[in-house]
TIGU-157648 format. One line per 5 residues: their letters; for each residue x, y, z of C-alpha. Coordinates in Angstrom, 3 decimals, m for minus. Layout:
BEGIN
A	X/Y/Z ~ ...
//
This chain:
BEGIN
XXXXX	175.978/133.777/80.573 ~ 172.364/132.833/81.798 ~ 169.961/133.659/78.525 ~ 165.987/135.094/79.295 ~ 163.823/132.972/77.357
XXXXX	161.833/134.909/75.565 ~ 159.251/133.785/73.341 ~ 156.127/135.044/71.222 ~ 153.287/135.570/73.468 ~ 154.564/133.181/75.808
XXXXX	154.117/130.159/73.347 ~ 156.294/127.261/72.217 ~ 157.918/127.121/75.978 ~ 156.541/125.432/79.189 ~ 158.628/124.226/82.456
XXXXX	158.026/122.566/85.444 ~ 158.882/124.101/88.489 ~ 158.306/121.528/91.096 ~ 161.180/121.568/93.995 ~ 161.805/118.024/93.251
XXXXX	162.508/118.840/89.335 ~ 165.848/119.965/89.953 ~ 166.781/116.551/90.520 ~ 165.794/115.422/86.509 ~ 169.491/117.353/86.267
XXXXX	171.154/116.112/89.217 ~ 175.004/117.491/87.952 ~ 173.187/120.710/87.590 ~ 171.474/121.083/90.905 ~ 174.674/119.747/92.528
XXXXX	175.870/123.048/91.203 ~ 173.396/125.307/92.870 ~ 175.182/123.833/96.207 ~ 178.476/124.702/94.876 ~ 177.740/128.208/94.151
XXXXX	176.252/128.458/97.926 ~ 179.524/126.571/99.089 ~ 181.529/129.737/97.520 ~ 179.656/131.630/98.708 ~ 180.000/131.151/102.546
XXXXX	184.110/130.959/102.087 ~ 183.474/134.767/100.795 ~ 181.519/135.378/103.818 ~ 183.981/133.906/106.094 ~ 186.880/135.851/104.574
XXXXX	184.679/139.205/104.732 ~ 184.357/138.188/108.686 ~ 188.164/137.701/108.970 ~ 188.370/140.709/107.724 ~ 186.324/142.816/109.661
XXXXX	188.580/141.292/112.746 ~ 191.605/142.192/111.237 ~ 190.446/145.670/110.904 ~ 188.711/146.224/114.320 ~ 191.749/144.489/116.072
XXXXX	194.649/144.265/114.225 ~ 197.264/142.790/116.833 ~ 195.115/139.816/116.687 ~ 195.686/139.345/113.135 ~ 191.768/138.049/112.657
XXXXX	191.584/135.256/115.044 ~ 188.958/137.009/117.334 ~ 184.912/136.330/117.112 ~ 184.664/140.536/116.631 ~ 184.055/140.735/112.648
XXXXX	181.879/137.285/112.804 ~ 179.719/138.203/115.526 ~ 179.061/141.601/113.421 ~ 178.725/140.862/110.478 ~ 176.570/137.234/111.208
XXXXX	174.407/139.880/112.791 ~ 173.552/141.103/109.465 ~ 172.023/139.580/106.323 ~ 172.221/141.870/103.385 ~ 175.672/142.428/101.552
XXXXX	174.922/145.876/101.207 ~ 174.728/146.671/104.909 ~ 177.929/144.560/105.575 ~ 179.764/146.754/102.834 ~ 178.342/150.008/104.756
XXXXX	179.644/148.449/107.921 ~ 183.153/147.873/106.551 ~ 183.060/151.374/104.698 ~ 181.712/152.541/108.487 ~ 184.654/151.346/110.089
XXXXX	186.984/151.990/107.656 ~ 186.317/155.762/107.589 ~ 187.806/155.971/111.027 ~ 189.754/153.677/110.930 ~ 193.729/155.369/111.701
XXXXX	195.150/153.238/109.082 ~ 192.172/153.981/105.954 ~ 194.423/154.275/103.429 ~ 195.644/150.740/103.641 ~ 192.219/149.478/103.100
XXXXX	192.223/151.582/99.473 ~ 192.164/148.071/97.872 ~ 189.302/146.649/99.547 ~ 186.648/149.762/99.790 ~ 187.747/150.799/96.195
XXXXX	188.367/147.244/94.537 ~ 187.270/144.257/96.240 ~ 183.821/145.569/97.905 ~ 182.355/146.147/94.990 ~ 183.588/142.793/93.562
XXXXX	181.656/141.026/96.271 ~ 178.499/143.637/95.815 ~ 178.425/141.784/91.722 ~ 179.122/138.430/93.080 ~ 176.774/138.672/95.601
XXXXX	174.146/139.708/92.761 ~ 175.058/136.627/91.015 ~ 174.822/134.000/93.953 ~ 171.443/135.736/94.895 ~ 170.087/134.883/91.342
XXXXX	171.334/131.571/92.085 ~ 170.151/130.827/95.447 ~ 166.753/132.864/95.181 ~ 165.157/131.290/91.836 ~ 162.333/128.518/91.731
XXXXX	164.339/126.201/89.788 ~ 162.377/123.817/86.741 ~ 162.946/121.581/83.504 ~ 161.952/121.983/80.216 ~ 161.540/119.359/77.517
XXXXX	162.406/122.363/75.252 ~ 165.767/122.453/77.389 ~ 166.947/119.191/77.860 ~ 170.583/119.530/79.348 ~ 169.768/123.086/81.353
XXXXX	168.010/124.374/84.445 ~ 164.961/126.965/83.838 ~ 165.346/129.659/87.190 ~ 162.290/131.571/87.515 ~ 163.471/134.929/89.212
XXXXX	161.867/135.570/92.543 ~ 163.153/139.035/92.717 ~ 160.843/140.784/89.625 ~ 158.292/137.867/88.374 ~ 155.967/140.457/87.036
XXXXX	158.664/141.842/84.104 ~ 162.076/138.998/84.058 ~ 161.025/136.042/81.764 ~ 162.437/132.469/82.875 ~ 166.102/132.101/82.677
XXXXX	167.980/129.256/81.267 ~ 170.711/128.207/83.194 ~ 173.830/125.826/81.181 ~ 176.702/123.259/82.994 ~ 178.568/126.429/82.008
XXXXX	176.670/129.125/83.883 ~ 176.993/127.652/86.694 ~ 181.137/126.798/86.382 ~ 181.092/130.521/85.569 ~ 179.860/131.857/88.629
XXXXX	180.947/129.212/90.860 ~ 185.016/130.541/89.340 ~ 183.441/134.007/89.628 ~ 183.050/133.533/93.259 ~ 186.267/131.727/93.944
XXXXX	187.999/134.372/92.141 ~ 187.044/136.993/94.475 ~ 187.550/135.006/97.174 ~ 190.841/134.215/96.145 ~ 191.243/138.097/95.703
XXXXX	189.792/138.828/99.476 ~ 192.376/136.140/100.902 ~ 194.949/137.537/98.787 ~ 193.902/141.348/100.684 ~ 194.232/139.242/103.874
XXXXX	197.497/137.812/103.817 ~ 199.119/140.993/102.784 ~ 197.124/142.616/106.115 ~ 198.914/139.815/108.311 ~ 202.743/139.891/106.914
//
């Protein structure tokens, strides 16, 4: 799990945060573009998915749930559109999994990838094998966040996991 570096005052740790630093750990930024690569396979399924529901004879081969949902950037807004449609949907119930389950899988995922993508990313002498992320979303209050080889593994098998989980949803929509 990605550890806050905390220290006394704010002494004994320094990082640079230079775009081109990233690149001191090449095997570690190449994992920044993995986590992004998972990422848009969840956003394709949640697409797929969207068709399935809005047209189900066509078993998700229409443009319907892509041309929504690439209409919309947050994750939370494409969860309220699937919960939207859902809710009148005639057949609700056998979306139980997805609205009760596998939504709110992708809300934490999403979380994750966001911390990923969304960080100025540094080195530190003090970290010699890691990635330094300093969050974007709360700079005033989150310290610097070290990021290990397995961090990243983690969430990028996070992601794929739920993914896996979403096209599991999928095929049993299509049977």
């Amino acid at each position: 799990m990605p550890q806050p570096i905390r220290t006394k005052s704010g002494h004994g740790f320094s990082a640079r945060y230079e775009p081109f630093r990233v690149l001191e750990r090449p095997n570690l930024a190449a994992k920044i573009g993995l986590v992004s690569t998972a990422w848009s396979g969840i956003e394709e399924r949640l697409a797929i998915l969207l068709s399935i529901i809005l047209n189900p004879s066509q078993k998700g081969r229409d443009l319907f749930g892509h041309a929504i949902l690439n209409s919309v950037i947050s994750i939370p807004a494409k969860i309220n559109i699937f919960n939207s449609v859902i809710r009148v949907s005639r057949d609700s119930r056998k979306y139980k999994v997805l609205v009760d389950r596998l939504l709110p899988e992708v809300r934490t995922r999403a979380e994750e990838r966001n911390r990923v993508i969304h960080a100025i990313w540094g080195v530190s002498i003090s970290y010699p094998n890691d990635l330094i992320a300093l969050p974007t979303w709360d700079r005033m209050v989150d310290p610097p966040i070290r990021y290990t080889e397995k961090d990243f593994d983690d969430i990028f098998k996070r992601i794929t996991d739920t993914n896996d989980k979403l096209k599991a949803f999928h095929d049993s929509l299509i049977k």
